[in-house]
Every structure is written in C-alpha cells, then in structure tokens.
MARMAR-774856 format. One record per residue (C-alpha): x negated, z, y; residue in one letter. Coordinates in Angstrom, 3 decimals, always signed. Layout:
# MARMAR-774856
<pt east="X" up="Z" north="Y" residuo="A"/>
...
***
This chain:
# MARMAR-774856
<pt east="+6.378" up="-0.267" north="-11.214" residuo="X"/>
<pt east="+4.229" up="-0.333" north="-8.351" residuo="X"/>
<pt east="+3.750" up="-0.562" north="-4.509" residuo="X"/>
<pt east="+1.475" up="-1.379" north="-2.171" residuo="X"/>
<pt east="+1.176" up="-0.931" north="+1.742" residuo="X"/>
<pt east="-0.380" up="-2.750" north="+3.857" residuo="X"/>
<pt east="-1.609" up="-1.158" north="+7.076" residuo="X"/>
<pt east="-2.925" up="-2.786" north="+10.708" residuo="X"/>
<pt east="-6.599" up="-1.800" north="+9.466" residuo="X"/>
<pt east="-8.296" up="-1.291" north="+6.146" residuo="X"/>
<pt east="-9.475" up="+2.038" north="+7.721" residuo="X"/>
<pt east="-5.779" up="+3.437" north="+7.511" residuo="X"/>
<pt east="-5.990" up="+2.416" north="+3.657" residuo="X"/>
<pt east="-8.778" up="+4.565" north="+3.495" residuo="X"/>
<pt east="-7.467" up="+7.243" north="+5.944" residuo="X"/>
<pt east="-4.350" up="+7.197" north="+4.372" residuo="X"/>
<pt east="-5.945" up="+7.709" north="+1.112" residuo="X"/>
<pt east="-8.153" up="+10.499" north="+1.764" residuo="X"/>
<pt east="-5.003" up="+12.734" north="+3.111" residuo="X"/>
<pt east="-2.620" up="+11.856" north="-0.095" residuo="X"/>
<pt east="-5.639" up="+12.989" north="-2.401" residuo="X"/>
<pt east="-5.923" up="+16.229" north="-0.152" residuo="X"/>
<pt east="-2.293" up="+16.917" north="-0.830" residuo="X"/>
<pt east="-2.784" up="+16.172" north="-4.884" residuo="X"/>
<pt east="-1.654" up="+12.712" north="-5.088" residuo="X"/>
<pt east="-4.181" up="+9.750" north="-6.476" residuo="X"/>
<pt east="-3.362" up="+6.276" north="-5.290" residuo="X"/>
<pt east="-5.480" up="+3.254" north="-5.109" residuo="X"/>
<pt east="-7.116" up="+1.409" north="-2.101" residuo="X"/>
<pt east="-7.476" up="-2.230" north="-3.394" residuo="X"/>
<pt east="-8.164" up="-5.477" north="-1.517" residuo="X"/>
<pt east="-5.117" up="-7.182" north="-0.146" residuo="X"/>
<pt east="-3.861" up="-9.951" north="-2.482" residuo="X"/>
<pt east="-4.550" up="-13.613" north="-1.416" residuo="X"/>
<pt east="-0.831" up="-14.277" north="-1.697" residuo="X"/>
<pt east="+0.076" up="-11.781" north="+0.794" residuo="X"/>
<pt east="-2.919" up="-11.580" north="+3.317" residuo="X"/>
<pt east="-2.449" up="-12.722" north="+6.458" residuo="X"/>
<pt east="-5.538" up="-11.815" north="+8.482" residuo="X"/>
<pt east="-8.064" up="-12.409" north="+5.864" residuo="X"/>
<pt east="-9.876" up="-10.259" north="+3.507" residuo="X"/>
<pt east="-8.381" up="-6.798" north="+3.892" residuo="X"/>
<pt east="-7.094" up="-3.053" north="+2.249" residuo="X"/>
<pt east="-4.140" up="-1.627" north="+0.942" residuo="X"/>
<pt east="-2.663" up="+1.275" north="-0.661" residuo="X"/>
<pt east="-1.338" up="+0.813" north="-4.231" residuo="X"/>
<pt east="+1.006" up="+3.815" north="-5.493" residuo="X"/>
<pt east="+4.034" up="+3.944" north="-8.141" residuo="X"/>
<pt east="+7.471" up="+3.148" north="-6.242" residuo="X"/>
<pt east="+8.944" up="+6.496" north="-6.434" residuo="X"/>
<pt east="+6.463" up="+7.358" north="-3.647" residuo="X"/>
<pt east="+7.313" up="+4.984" north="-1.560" residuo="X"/>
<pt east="+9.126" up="+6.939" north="+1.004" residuo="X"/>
<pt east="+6.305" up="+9.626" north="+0.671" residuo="X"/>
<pt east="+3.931" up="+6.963" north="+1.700" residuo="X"/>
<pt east="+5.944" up="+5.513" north="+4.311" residuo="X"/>
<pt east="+7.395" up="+8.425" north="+6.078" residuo="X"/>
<pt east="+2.984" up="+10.294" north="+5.752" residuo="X"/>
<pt east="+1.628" up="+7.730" north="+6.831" residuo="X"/>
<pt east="+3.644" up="+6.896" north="+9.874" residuo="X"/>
<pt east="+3.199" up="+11.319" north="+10.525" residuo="X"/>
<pt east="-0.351" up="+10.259" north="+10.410" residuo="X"/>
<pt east="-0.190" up="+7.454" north="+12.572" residuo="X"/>
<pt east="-1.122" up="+4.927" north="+10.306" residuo="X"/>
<pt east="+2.147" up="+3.451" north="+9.707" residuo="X"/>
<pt east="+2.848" up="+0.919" north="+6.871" residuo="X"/>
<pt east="+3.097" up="-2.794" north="+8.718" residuo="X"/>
<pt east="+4.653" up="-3.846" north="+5.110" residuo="X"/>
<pt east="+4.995" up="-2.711" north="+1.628" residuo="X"/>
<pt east="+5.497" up="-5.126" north="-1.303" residuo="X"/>
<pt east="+6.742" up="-4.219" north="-4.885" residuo="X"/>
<pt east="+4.710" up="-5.725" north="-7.849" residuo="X"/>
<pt east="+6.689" up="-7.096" north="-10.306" residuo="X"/>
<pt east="+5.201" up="-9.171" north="-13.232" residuo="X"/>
<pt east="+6.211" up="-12.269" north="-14.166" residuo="X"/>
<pt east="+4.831" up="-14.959" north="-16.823" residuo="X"/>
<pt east="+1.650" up="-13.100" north="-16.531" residuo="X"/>
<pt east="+1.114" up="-13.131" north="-13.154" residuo="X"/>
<pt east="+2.021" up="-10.704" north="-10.261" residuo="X"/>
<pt east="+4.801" up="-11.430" north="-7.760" residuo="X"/>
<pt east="+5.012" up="-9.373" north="-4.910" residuo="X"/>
<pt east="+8.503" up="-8.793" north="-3.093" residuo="X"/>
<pt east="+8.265" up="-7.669" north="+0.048" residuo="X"/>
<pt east="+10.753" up="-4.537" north="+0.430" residuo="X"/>
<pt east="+9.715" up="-3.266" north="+4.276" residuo="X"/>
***
C-alpha cells in the first residue's frame, strides 16, 4: 500500500527526495491529486507505508516537515486517499 506526503512547498518534495535517494531509498515525487490539493497544482512524496515514520520523522530532521500524509487505498477502480496525519 502506499503513502504520500504532502509538504508546505513542492521544493521540499524535491528536497526531501534527493536526501532519501542519498541514503538508498527510491520514492516518487508526483503532482498532488485534485482530490486532495488545496493550494492548487502542487508536489508530493509517494513511498510504501512501512516508511512512513521514516519519512515523517527525516523530513521534519530536515526541516521539511510533512503538513499531511494520506494512505492510497483502491477502491472500484479508483484511488481513495485517507488522510492518516
């Protein structure tokens, strides 16, 4: 299952990125869904679940910290995303 976090600024997506693939770990900045966005176009981080406290507890080190973080489920074909921070 996966995650995604949404931060204050695409560029903390990107940041956040960046450092996870320095320490071996490959996520995915994507554009923030419609269903969720509430500033307009912007970028999250998508990862598996079980990093989820990696992700949260990094990024606020980093001092990007994660505004919100949604879990993806899928449901009659389409994505739901519950909001779990």
């Amino acid at each position: 299952m996966d995650c995604i976090a949404i931060y204050d600024s695409g560029n903390y997506a990107f940041r956040m990125n960046r450092i996870f693939e320095q320490q071996g770990l490959y996520f995915e900045v994507i554009s923030t869904p419609c269903k969720i966005a509430t500033t307009g176009c912007g970028y999250c981080l998508l990862f598996p679940y079980e990093y989820l406290n990696t992700v949260v507890s990094q990024s606020l080190e980093n001092g990007c910290p994660v505004r919100e973080a949604y879990k993806i489920e899928e449901r009659g074909g389409r994505n739901v995303y519950i909001r779990i921070i």
